[in-house]
C-alpha positions in Angstrom: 104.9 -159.9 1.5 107.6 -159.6 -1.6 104.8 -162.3 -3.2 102.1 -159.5 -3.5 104.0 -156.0 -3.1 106.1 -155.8 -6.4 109.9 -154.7 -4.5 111.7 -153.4 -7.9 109.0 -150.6 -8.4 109.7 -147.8 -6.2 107.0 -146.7 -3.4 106.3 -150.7 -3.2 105.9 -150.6 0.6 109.1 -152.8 1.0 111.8 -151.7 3.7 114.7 -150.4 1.8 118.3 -151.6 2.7 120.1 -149.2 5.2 123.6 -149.9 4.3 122.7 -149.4 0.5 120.4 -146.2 1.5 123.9 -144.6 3.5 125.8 -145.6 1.4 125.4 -146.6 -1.9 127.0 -150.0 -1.4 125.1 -153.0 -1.9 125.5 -155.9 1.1 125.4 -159.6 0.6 121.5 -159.8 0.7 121.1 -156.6 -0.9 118.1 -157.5 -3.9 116.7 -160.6 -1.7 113.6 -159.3 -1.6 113.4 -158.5 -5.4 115.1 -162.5 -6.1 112.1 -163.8 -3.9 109.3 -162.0 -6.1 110.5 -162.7 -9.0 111.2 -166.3 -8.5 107.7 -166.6 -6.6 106.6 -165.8 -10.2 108.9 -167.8 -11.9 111.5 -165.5 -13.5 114.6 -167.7 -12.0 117.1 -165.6 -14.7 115.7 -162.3 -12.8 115.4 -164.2 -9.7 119.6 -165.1 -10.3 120.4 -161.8 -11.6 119.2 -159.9 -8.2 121.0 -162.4 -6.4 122.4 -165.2 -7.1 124.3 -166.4 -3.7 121.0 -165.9 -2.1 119.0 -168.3 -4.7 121.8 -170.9 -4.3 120.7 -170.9 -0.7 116.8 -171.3 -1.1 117.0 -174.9 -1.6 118.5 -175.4 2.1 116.6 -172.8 3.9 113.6 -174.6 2.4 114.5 -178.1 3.9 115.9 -176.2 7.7 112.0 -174.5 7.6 110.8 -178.1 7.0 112.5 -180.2 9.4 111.8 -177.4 12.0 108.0 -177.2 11.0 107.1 -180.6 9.9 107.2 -181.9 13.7 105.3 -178.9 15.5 102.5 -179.7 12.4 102.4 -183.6 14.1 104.9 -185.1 11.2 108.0 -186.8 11.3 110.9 -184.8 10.9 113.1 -185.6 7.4 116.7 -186.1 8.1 118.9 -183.1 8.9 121.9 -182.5 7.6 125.2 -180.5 9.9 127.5 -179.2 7.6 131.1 -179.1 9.1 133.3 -176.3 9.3 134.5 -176.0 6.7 131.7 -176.3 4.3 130.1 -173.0 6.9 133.6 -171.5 6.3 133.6 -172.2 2.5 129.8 -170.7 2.6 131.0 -167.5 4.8 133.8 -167.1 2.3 131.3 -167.0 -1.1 129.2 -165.2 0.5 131.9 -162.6 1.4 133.3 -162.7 -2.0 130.0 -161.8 -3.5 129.7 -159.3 -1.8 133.2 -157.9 -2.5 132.8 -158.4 -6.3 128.9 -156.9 -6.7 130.3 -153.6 -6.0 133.4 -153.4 -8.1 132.4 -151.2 -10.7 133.8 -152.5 -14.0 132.5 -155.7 -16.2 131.9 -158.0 -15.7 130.9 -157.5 -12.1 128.9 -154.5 -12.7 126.2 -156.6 -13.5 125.9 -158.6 -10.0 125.1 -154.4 -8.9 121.4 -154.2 -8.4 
């Protein structure tokens, strides 16, 4: 959907983020849907500027959908990788972080607020 229906014009058809919409504070995947239209059309600075932490995690949600869909589609599955603790606890922690320092409102972390 975020492919076709453009999400940073207003009246776009997208679902709008509750937390944001109550509040006025933007979550961790707040601007997801605006990263994954702009990089499906190649803008990777907008794509980075809407949300960066979610970009850095496109390359391994790509390879989870593939080694869960490549053996329902009759291929062999490419080799999957379990990240330890605390590599998911470092992850957590960033992903926290960001979204601690997107809403503080002075530079330079005004500009991670979308």
């Amino acid at each position: 959907m975020a492919a076709i229906a453009d999400p940073t014009q207003p009246g776009s058809g997208l679902p709008v983020c509750p937390l944001k919409t109550l509040t006025g504070i933007d979550c961790p995947i707040c601007g997801s849907a605006r990263m994954l239209h702009t990089l499906l059309h190649g803008d990777l600075a907008s794509a980075a500027r809407y949300n960066a932490v979610t970009l850095l995690m496109v390359p391994v949600l790509l390879w989870a959908w593939l080694v869960w869909s490549l053996p329902r589609l009759g291929f062999r599955a490419p080799p999957t990788w379990r990240p330890s603790g605390r590599v998911l606890r470092f992850g957590l922690g960033l992903w926290l972080l960001f979204a601690v320092l997107r809403n503080l409102p002075w530079a330079p972390f005004s500009a991670l607020h979308v």
